[in-house]
N, C-alpha and C positions, 0 to 999 in steps of 0.2 A: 704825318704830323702837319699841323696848318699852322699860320701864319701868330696864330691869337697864345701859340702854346711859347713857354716863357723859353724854351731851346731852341727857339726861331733858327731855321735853316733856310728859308724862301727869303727871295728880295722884299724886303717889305720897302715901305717908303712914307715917309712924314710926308702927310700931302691935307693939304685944307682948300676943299671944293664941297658945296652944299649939295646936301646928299635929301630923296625926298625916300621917305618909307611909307609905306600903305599897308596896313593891318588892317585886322577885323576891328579895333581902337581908331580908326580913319587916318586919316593923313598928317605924319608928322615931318617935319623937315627942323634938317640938322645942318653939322658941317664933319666930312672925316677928319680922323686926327691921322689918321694911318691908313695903307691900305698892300694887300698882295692879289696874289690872282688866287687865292684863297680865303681871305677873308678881310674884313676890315674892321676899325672902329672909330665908331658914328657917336659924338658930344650934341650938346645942345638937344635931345629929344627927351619924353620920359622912358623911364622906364618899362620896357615889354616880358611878358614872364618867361623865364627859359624856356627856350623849346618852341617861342615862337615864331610861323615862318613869315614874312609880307616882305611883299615886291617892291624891288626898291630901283632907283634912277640917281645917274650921277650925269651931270652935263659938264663936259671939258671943255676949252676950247684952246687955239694952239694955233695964232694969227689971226688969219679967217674964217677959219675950219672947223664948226662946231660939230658935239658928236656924244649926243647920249648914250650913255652904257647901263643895262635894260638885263633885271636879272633878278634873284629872290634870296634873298637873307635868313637864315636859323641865329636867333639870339641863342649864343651860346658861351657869353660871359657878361658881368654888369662892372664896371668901373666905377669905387667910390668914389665922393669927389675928393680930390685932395688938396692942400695949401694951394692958393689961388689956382687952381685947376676943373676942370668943371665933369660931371658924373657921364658916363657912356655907357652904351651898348657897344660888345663885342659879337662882329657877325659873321656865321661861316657863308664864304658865295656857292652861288652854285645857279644853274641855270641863266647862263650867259649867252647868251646867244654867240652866235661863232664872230660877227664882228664885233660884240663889244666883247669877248675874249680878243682878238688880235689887240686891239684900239687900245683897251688893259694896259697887256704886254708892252707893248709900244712905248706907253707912258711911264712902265715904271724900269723897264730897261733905259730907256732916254734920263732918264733923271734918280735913278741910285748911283750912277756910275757917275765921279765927278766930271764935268765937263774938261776936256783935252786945247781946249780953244780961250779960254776963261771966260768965254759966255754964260751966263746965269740959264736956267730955262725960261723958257716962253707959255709953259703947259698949264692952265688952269683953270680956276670959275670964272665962267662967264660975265 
């Protein structure tokens, strides 16, 4: 099961960091509305026909410490738009390189769990 399937069992996480996509359509850049270590969904782009795969980038940052995450996307749902809400691509990941899999993880473990301290996070776009 992934992330995008409406029985979500994976941590997913409401997370808005500009996300860039590169297809054979060239370069489009968004923002996630969501994301797990399985897949995500990217607003603010057009539309890609199912089944399309392009490489995509997400830049965090988290104090000092900047850290692209470098990996490829299957469009594999379209989000209409709905009451003030804006239309998306739903994408499965895959091809993560081993550090931005850790880097991932890191981000969405640190921030589904609520914070124990009442610190807010610090994780986000640059």
């Amino acid at each position: 099961m992934n992330c995008l399937d409406d029985r979500r069992q994976l941590r997913r996480l409401s997370f808005a960091v500009p996300v860039r996509l590169y297809s054979t359509q060239g370069l489009q850049q968004g923002t996630s509305r969501d994301i797990c270590m399985t897949g995500m969904m990217v607003t603010g782009v057009q539309a890609l026909p199912l089944g399309t795969v392009c490489a995509l980038e997400l830049v965090l940052t988290s104090g000092l410490e900047e850290v692209t995450v470098r990996g490829r996307g299957e469009v594999v749902r379209h989000l209409p738009p709905t009451a003030g809400g804006e239309p998306g691509l739903g994408l499965r990941l895959f091809d993560l390189d081993e550090t931005s899999q850790e880097y991932l993880w890191q981000v969405i473990r640190r921030n589904s769990a609520p914070p124990t301290d009442g610190s807010a996070s610090t994780v986000g776009a640059g």
